[in-house]
C-alpha positions in Angstrom: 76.9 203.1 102.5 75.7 200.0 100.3 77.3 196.7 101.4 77.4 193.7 98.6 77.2 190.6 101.2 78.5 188.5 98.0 81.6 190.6 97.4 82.2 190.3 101.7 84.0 187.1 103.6 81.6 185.3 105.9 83.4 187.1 108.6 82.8 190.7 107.9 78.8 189.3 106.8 78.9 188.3 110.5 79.8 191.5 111.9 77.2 193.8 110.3 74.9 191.4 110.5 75.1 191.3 114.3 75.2 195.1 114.6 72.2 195.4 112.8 69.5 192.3 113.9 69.7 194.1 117.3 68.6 193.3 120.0 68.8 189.8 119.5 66.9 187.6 122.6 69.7 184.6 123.9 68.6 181.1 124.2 70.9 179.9 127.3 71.3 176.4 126.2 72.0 173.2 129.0 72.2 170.0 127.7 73.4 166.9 129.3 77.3 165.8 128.6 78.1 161.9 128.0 79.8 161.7 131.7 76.7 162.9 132.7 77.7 166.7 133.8 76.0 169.8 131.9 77.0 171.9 129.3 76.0 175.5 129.2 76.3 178.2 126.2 74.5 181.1 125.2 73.4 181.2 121.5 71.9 184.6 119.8 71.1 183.3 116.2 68.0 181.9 117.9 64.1 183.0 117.2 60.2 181.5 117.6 58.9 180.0 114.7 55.7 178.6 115.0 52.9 177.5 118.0 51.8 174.9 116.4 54.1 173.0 116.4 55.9 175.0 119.1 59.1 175.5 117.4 61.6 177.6 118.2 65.1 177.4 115.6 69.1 178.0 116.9 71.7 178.4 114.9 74.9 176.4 116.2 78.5 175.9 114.5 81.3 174.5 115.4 84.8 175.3 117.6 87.8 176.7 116.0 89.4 173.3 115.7 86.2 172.1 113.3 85.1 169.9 116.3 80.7 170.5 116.7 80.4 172.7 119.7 79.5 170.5 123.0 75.8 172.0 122.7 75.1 170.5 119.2 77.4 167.1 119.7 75.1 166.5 123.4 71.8 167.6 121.2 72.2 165.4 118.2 73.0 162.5 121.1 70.7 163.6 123.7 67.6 164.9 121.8 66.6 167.0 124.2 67.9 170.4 126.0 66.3 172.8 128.6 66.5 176.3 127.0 66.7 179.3 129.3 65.7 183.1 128.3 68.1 184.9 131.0 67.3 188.1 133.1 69.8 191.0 132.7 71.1 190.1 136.6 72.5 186.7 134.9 74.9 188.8 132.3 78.0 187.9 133.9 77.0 184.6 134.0 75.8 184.2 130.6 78.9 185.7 128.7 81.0 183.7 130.8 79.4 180.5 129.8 80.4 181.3 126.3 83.7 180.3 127.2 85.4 177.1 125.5 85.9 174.7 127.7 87.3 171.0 127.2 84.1 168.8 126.8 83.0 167.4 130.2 83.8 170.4 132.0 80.7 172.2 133.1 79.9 175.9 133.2 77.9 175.1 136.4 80.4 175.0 138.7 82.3 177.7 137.3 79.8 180.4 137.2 78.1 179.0 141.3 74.8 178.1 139.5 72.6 175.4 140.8 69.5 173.3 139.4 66.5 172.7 140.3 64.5 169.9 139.3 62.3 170.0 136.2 61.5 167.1 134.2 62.5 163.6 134.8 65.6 163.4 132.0 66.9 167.3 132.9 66.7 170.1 135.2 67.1 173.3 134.8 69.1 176.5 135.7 67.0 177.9 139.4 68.5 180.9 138.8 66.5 181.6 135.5 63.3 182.7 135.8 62.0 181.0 132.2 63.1 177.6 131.2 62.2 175.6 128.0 62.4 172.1 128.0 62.6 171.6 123.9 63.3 168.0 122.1 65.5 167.9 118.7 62.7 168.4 115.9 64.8 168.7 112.6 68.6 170.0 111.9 69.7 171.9 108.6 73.0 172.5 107.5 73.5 175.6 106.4 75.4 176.4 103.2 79.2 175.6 103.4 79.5 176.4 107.4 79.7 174.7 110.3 76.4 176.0 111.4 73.4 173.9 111.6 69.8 175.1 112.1 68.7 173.5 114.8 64.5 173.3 115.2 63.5 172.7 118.7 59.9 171.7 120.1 58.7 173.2 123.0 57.2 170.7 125.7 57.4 171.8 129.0 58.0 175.7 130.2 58.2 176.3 133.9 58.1 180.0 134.7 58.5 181.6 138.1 55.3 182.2 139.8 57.2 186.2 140.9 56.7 187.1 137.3 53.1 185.6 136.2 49.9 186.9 136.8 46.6 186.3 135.0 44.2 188.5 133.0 40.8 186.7 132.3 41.6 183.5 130.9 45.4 184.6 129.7 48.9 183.9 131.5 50.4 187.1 131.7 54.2 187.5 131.9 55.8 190.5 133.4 58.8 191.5 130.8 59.7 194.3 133.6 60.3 191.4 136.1 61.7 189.3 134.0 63.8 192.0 131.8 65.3 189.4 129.3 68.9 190.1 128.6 69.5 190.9 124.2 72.4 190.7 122.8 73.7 193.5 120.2 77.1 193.7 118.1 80.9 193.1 119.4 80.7 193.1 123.1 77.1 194.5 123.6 74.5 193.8 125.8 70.7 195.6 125.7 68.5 195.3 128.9 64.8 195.7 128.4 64.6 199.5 129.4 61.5 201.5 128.4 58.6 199.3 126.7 55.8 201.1 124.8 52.2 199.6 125.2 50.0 200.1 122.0 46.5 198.1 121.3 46.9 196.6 118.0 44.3 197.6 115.2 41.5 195.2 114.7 
């Protein structure tokens, strides 16, 4: 079946889209709120774009009430937000920090996470084993939506030592260990499940 996207609402775009660019990897997003607490969401519109710069872009809209969602009001303030890639044993944790919450009230608390200390202006999640710490490089809006491309430099990644290893002079991340949680369509989840290992061509 052909789909015309122009002839669909933004809506029904959304849903095949989402069942389609699957699996999608889930930039678990902590910035700092304005009384100081921290706001945590999951975002799946996210991918790498470049190493050098290191750039990595999310896509972030707004609430149902046309208010910016708390990530994108404390980024645009802040300039700065520690971005976590979450194992599959944080799922629970990670959908439920998609919940909206009045602003101030932090995920934290409600899902029994804790922080560890990372760099001076923000810590980070201690239960994720990769953690981002990204400034604000360059927003776009996006055509008539509330979303807004948000392009974030890398500048500091701690990784847990469990899951590194090294291979002459490369760092060497275990995907098996760290089995990054993907999102799909509607409800879905993906885990990283069977991974195929073949040498590129010169």
């Amino acid at each position: 079946m052909r789909f015309q996207f122009d002839q669909l609402s933004g809506n029904q775009r959304y849903h095949l889209i989402t069942q389609t660019i699957t699996p999608r990897p889930i930039a678990w997003i902590m910035t700092k709120n304005e009384n100081e607490s921290f706001n945590l969401a999951p975002f799946s519109y996210f991918a790498a774009l470049s190493s050098d710069p290191a750039l990595l872009v999310v896509s972030i809209g707004d609430k149902a009430d046309s208010t910016a969602k708390d990530t994108k009001r404390n980024l645009i303030r802040e300039k700065e937000c520690v971005l976590h890639i979450p194992s599959g044993d944080l799922i629970h944790a990670v959908n439920d920090s998609a919940a909206t919450l009045d602003y101030g009230v932090s995920e934290l608390s409600k899902n029994n996470l804790s922080l560890a200390a990372f760099v001076d202006s923000l810590p980070r999640i201690a239960e994720a084993k990769v953690a981002l710490h990204c400034r604000l490089y360059d927003r776009h809006k996006l055509g008539n939506s509330s979303l807004e491309a948000c392009y974030l430099e890398i500048l500091n990644v701690h990784i847990d030592d469990d899951i590194l290893s090294q291979s002459d002079d490369r760092t060497v991340v275990d995907n098996k260990k760290l089995n990054p949680l993907a999102r799909l369509g509607g409800n879905d989840y993906a885990l990283l499940g069977e991974t195929v290992t073949i040498k590129r061509p010169n």
